[in-house]
DODRENZA-819661 format. One record per residue (C-alpha): x, y, z; residue in three letters. Coordinates in Angstrom, 1 decimal. Layout:
residues N
<r><u>X</u><v>Y</v><w>Z</w><pado>Ala</pado></r>
...
This chain:
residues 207
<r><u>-32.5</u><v>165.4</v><w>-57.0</w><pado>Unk</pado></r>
<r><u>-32.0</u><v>163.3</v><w>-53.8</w><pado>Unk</pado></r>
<r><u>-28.3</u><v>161.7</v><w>-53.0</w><pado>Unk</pado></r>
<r><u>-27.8</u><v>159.2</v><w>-50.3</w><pado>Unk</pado></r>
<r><u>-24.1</u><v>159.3</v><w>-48.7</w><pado>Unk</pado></r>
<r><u>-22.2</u><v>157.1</v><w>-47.2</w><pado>Unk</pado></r>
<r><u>-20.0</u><v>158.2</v><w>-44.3</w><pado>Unk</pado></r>
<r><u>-16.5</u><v>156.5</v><w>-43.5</w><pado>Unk</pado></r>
<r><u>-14.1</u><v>157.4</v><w>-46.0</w><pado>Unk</pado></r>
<r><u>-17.1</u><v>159.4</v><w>-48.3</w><pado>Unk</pado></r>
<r><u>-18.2</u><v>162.3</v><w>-46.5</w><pado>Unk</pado></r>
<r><u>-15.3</u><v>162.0</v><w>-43.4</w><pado>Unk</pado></r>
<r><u>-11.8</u><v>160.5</v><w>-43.9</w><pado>Unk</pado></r>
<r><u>-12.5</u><v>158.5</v><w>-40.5</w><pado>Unk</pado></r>
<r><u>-9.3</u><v>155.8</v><w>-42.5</w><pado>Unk</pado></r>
<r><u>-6.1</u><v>157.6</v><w>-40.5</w><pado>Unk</pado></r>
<r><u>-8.5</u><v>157.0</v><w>-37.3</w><pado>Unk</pado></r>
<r><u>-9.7</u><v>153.8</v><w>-38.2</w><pado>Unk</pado></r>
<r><u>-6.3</u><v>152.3</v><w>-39.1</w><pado>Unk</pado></r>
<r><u>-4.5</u><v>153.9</v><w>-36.1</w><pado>Unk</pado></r>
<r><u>-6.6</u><v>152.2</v><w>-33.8</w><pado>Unk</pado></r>
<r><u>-6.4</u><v>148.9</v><w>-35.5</w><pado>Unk</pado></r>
<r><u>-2.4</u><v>149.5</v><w>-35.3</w><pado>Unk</pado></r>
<r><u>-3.0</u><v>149.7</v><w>-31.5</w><pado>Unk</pado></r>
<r><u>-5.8</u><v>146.8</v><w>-31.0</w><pado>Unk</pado></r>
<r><u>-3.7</u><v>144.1</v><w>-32.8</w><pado>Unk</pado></r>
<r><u>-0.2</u><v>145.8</v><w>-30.4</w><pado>Unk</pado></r>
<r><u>-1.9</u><v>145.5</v><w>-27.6</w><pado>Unk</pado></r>
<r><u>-2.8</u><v>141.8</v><w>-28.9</w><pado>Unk</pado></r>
<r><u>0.9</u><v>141.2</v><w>-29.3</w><pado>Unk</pado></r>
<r><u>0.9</u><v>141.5</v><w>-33.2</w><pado>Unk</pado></r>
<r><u>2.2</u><v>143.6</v><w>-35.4</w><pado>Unk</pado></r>
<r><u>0.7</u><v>144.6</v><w>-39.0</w><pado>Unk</pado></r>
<r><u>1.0</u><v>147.0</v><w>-41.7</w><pado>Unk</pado></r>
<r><u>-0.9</u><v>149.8</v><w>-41.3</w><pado>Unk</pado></r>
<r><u>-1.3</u><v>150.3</v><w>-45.4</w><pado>Unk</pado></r>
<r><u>-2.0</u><v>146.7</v><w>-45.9</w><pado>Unk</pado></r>
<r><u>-4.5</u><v>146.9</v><w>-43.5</w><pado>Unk</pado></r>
<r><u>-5.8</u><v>150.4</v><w>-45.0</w><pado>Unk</pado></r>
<r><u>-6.2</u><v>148.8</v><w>-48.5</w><pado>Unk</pado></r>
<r><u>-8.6</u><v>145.8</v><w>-46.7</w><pado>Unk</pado></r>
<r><u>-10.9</u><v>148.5</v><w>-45.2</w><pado>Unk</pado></r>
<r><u>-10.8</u><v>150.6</v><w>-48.5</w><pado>Unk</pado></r>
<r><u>-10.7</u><v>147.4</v><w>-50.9</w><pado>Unk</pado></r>
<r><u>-13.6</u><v>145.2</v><w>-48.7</w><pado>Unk</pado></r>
<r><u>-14.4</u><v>146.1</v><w>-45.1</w><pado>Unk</pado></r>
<r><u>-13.4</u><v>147.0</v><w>-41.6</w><pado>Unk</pado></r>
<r><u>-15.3</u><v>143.6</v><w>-40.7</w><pado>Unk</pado></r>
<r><u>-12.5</u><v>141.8</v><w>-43.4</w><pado>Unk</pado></r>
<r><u>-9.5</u><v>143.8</v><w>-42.0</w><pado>Unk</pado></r>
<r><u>-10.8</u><v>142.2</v><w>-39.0</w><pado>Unk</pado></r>
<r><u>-11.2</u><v>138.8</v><w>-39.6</w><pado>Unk</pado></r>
<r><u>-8.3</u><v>138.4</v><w>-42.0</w><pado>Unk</pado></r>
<r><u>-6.3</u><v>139.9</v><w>-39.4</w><pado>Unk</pado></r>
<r><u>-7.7</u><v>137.7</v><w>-36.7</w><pado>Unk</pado></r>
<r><u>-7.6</u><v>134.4</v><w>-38.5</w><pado>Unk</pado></r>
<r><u>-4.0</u><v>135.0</v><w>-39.6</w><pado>Unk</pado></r>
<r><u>-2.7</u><v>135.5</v><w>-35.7</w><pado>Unk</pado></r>
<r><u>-4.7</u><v>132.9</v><w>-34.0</w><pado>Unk</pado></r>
<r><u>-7.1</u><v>135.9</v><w>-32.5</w><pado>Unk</pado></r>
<r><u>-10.2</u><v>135.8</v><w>-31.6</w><pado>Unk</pado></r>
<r><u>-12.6</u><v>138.0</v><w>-33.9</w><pado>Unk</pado></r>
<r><u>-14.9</u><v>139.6</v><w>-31.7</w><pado>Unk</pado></r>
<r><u>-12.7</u><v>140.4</v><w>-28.9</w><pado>Unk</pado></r>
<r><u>-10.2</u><v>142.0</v><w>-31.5</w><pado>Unk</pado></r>
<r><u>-12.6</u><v>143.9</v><w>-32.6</w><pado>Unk</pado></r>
<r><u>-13.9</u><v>144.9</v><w>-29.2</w><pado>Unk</pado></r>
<r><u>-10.5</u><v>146.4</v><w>-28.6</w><pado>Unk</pado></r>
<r><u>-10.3</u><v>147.8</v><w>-31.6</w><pado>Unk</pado></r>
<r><u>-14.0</u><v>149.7</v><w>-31.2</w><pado>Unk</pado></r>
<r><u>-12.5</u><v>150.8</v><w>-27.4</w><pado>Unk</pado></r>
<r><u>-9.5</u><v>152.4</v><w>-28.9</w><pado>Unk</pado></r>
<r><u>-11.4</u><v>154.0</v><w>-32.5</w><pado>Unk</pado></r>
<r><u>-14.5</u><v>155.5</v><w>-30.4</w><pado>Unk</pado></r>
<r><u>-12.8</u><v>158.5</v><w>-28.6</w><pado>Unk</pado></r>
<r><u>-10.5</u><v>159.4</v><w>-31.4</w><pado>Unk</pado></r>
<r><u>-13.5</u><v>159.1</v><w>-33.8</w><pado>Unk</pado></r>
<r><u>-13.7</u><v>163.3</v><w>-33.1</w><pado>Unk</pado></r>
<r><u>-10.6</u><v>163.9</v><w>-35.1</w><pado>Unk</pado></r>
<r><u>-11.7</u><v>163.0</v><w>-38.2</w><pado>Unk</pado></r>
<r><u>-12.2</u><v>165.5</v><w>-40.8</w><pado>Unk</pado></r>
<r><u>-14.4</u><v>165.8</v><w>-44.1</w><pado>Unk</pado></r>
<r><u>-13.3</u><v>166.1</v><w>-46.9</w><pado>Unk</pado></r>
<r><u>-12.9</u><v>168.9</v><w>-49.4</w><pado>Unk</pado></r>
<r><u>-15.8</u><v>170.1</v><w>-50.9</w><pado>Unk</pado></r>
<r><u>-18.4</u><v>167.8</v><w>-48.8</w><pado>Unk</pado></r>
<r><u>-20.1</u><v>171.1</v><w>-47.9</w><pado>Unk</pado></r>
<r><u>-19.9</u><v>172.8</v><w>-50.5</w><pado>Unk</pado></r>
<r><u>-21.7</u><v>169.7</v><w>-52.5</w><pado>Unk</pado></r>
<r><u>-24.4</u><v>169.0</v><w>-49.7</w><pado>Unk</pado></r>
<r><u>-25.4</u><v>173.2</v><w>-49.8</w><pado>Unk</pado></r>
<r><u>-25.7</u><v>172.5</v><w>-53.8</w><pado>Unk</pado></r>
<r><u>-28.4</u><v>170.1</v><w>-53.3</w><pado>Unk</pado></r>
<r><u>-29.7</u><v>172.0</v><w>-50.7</w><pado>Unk</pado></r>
<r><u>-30.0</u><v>174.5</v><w>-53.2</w><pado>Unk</pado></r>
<r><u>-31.2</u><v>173.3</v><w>-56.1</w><pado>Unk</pado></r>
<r><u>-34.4</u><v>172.1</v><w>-54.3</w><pado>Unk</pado></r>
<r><u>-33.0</u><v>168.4</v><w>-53.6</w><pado>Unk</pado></r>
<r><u>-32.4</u><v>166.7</v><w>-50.3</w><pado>Unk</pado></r>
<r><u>-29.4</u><v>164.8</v><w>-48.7</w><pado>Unk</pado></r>
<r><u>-29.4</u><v>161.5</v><w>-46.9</w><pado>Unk</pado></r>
<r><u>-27.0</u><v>159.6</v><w>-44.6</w><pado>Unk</pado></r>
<r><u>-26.5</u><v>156.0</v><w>-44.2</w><pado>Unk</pado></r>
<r><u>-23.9</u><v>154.6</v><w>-41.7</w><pado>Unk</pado></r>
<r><u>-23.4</u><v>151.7</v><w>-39.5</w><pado>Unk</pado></r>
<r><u>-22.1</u><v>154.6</v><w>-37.3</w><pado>Unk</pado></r>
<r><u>-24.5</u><v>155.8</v><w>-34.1</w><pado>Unk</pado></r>
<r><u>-24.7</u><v>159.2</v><w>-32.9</w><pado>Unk</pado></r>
<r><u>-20.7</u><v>159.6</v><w>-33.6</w><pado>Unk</pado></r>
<r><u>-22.1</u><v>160.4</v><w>-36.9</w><pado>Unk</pado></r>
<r><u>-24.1</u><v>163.3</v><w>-36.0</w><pado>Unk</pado></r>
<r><u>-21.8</u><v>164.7</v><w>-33.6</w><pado>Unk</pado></r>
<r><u>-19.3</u><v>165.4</v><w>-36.1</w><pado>Unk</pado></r>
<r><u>-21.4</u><v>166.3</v><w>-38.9</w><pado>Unk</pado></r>
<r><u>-22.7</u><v>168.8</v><w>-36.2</w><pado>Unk</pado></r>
<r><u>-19.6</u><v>169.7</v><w>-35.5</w><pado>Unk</pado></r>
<r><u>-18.3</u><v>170.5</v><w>-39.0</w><pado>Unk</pado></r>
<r><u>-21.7</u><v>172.4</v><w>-39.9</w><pado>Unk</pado></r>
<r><u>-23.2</u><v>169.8</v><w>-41.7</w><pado>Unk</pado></r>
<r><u>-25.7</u><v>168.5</v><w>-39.8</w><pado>Unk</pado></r>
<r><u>-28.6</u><v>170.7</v><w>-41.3</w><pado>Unk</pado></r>
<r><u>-28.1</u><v>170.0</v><w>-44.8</w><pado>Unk</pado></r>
<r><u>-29.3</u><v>166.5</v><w>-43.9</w><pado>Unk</pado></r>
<r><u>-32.8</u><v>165.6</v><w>-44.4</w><pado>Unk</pado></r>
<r><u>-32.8</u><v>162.5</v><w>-42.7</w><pado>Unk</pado></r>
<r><u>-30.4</u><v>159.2</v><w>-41.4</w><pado>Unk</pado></r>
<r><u>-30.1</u><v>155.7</v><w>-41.2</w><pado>Unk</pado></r>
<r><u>-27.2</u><v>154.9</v><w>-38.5</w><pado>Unk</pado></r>
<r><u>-27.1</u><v>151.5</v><w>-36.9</w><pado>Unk</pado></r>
<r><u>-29.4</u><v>152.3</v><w>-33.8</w><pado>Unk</pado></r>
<r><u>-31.7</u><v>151.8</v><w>-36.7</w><pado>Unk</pado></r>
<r><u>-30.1</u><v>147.6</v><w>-36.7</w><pado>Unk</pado></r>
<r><u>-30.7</u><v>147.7</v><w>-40.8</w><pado>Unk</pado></r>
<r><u>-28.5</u><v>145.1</v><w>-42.6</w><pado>Unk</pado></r>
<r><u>-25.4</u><v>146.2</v><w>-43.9</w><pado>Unk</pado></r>
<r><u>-24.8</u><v>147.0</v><w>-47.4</w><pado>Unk</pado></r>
<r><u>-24.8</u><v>145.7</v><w>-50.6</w><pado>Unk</pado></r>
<r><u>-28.5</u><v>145.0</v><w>-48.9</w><pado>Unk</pado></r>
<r><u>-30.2</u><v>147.8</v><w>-50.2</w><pado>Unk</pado></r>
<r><u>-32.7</u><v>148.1</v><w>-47.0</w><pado>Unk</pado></r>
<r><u>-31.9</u><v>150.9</v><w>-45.5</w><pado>Unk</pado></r>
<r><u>-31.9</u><v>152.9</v><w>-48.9</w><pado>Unk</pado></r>
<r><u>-35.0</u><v>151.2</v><w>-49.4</w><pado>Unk</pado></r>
<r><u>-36.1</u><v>152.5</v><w>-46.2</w><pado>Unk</pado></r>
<r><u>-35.2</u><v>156.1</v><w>-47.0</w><pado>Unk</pado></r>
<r><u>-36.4</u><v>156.0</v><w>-50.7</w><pado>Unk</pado></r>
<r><u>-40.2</u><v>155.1</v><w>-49.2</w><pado>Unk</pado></r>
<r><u>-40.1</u><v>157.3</v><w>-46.6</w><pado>Unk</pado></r>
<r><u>-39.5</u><v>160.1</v><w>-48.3</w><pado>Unk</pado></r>
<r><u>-40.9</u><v>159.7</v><w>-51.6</w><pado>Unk</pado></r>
<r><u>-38.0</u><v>159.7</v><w>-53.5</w><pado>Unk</pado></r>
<r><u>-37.7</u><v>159.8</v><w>-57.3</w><pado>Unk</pado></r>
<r><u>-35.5</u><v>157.2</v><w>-58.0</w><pado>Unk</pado></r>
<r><u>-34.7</u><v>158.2</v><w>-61.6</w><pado>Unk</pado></r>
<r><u>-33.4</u><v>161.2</v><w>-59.9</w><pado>Unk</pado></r>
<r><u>-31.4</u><v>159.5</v><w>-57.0</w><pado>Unk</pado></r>
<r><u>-27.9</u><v>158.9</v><w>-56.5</w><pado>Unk</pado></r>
<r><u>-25.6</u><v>157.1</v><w>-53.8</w><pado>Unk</pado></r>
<r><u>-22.0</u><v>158.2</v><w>-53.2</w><pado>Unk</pado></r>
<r><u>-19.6</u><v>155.9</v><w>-51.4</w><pado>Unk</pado></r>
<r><u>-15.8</u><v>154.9</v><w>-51.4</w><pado>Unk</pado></r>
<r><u>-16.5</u><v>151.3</v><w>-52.4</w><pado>Unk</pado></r>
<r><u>-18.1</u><v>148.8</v><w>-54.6</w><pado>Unk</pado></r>
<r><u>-20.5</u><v>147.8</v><w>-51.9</w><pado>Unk</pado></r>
<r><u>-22.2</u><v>151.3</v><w>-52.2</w><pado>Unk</pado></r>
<r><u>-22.6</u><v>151.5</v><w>-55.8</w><pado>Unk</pado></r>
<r><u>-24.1</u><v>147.3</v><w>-55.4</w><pado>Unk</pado></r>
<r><u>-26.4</u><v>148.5</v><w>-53.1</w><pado>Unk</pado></r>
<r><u>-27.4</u><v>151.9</v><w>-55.0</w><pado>Unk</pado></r>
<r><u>-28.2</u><v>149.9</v><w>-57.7</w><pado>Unk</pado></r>
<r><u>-30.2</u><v>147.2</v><w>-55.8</w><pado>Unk</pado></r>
<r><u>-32.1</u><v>150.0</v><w>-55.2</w><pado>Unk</pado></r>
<r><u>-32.7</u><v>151.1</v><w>-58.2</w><pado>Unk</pado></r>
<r><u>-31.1</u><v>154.1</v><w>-58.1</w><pado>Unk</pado></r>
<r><u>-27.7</u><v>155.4</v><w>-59.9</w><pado>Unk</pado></r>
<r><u>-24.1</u><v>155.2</v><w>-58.1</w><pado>Unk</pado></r>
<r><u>-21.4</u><v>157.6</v><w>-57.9</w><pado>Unk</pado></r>
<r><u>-17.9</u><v>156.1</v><w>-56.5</w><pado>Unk</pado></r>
<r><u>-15.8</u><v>158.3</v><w>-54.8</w><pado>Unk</pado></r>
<r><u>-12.1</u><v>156.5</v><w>-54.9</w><pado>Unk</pado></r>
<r><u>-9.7</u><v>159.6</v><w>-54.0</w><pado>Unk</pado></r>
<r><u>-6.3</u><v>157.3</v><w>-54.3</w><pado>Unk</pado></r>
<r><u>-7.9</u><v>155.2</v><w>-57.0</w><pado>Unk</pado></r>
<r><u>-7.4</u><v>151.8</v><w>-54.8</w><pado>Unk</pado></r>
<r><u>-10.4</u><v>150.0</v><w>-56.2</w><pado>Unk</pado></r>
<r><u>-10.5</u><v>147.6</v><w>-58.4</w><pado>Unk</pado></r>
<r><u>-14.4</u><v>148.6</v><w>-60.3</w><pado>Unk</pado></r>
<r><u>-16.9</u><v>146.1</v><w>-60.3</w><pado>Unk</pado></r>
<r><u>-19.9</u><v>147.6</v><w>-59.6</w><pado>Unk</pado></r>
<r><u>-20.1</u><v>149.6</v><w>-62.8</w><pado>Unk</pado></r>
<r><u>-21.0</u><v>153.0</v><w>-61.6</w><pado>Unk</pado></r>
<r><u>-22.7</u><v>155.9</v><w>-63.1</w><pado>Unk</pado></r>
<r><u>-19.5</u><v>158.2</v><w>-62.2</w><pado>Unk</pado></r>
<r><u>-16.4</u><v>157.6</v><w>-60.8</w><pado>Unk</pado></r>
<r><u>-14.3</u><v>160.0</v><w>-59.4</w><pado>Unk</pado></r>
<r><u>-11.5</u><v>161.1</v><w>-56.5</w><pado>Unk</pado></r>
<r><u>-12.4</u><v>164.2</v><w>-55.2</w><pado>Unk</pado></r>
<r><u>-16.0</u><v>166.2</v><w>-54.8</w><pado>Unk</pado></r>
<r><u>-15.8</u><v>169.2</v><w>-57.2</w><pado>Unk</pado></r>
<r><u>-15.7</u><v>166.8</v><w>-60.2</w><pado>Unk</pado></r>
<r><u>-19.0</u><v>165.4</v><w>-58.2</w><pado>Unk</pado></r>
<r><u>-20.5</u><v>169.2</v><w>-57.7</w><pado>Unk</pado></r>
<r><u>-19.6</u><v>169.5</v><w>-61.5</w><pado>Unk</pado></r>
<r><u>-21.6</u><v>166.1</v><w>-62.6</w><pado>Unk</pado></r>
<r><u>-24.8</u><v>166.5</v><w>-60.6</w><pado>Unk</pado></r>
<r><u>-24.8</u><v>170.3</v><w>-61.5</w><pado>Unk</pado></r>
<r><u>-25.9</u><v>169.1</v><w>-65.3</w><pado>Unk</pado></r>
C-alpha cells in the first residue's frame, strides 16, 4: 500500500501560521480582516483565493500582497506542528511493507520540519515546488510519483484537507481519503473516507 500526503493542514497544521501572517500582511497594507473568515477560504478553496478575494475586495494588488504575506509566513513556518497520530500512521505503512509520499507546493521548509519532527525517513520520496509541477486538482505530480515508483494504483491512496486532493487523487486513478478535522467542507469530491483525525485513518488502511 502506497499513500500520497498532502502537507499544509494534512500532515502539519501550518493554518494558525498561515492565517497569522495573512493577519499581519493585509495590517501592514492598512486593512483589517477576519482572521476565521479568512481561515475558512484557505481551508474551504486556497491560500491563492484568500489572497485574491482579499486583494480584490481592498483595492490591493495580488502579487505584492502576497509577497508580504510569504515575507512574514516563511520564518514562522518552524512553529508549525503535526498533527496527532501523523507518525504513528506514516511508521504503519512503513511497516506493513508500503511507502509514503509527499506532495507540496512547499520547498525545503517542508523537509526541514518533517526532519525536525522525525518524519523525514518514513518518506520515500517528494514532490515540493522546486519541482514547478502544476498545482492540484492536476494530477501531475501524482502522476509523476505513481511512474516513478511503480505504484499499484489499486492500492494507492491520497490524504488531504480539501476537495482539491481527493480531485486530483482520483484524476489519478487512485482512491482519496479527506482529512477535515473541524468538518468545514462542504464534500464534493466524493472520497473513499472521510474523516477528522488520523487514528480513524490508521484504523481504515489497517483493513
Amino acid at each position: 500500500m502506497d499513500i500520497f500526503y498532502d502537507f499544509d493542514g494534512t500532515l502539519f497544521n501550518t493554518y494558525p501560521v498561515m492565517v497569522a501572517a495573512f493577519v499581519d500582511a493585509a495590517q501592514q497594507a492598512g486593512v483589517t480582516v477576519n482572521p476565521h473568515l479568512v481561515y475558512e477560504q484557505m481551508r474551504q478553496h486556497s491560500l491563492g483565493f484568500a489572497i485574491k478575494t482579499t486583494a480584490k475586495a481592498n483595492g490591493l494588488d495580488t502579487n505584492q500582497f502576497k509577497r508580504v504575506f510569504r515575507e512574514i509566513e516563511t520564518p514562522r513556518l518552524i512553529e508549525a506542528q503535526p498533527f496527532s497520530d501523523v507518525k504513528e500512521l506514516l511508521a504503519q505503512i512503513t511497516a506493513q511493507g508500503g511507502h509514503n509520499f509527499l506532495l507540496t507546493h512547499r520547498n525545503q521548509a517542508a523537509i526541514d520540519l518533517l526532519q525536525k519532527y522525525g518524519l523525514r525517513d518514513y518518506f520515500t520520496d517528494f514532490v515540493t515546488g522546486d519541482q514547478d509541477f502544476p498545482r492540484k486538482p492536476n494530477p501531475a505530480s501524482l502522476n509523476y510519483l505513481i511512474t516513478k515508483h511503480h505504484v499499484n494504483q489499486k492500492a494507492a491512496y491520497m490524504i488531504g484537507d480539501r476537495n482539491l486532493d481527493i480531485d486530483a487523487a482520483h484524476h489519478a486513478a487512485i482512491k482519496g481519503i479527506l482529512f477535515d478535522p473541524d468538518q468545514l467542507i462542504d464534500v464534493t469530491s466524493a472520497p473513499e473516507f472521510t474523516t477528522t483525525n488520523f487514528a480513524a485513518i490508521r484504523d481504515y488502511l489497517a483493513k
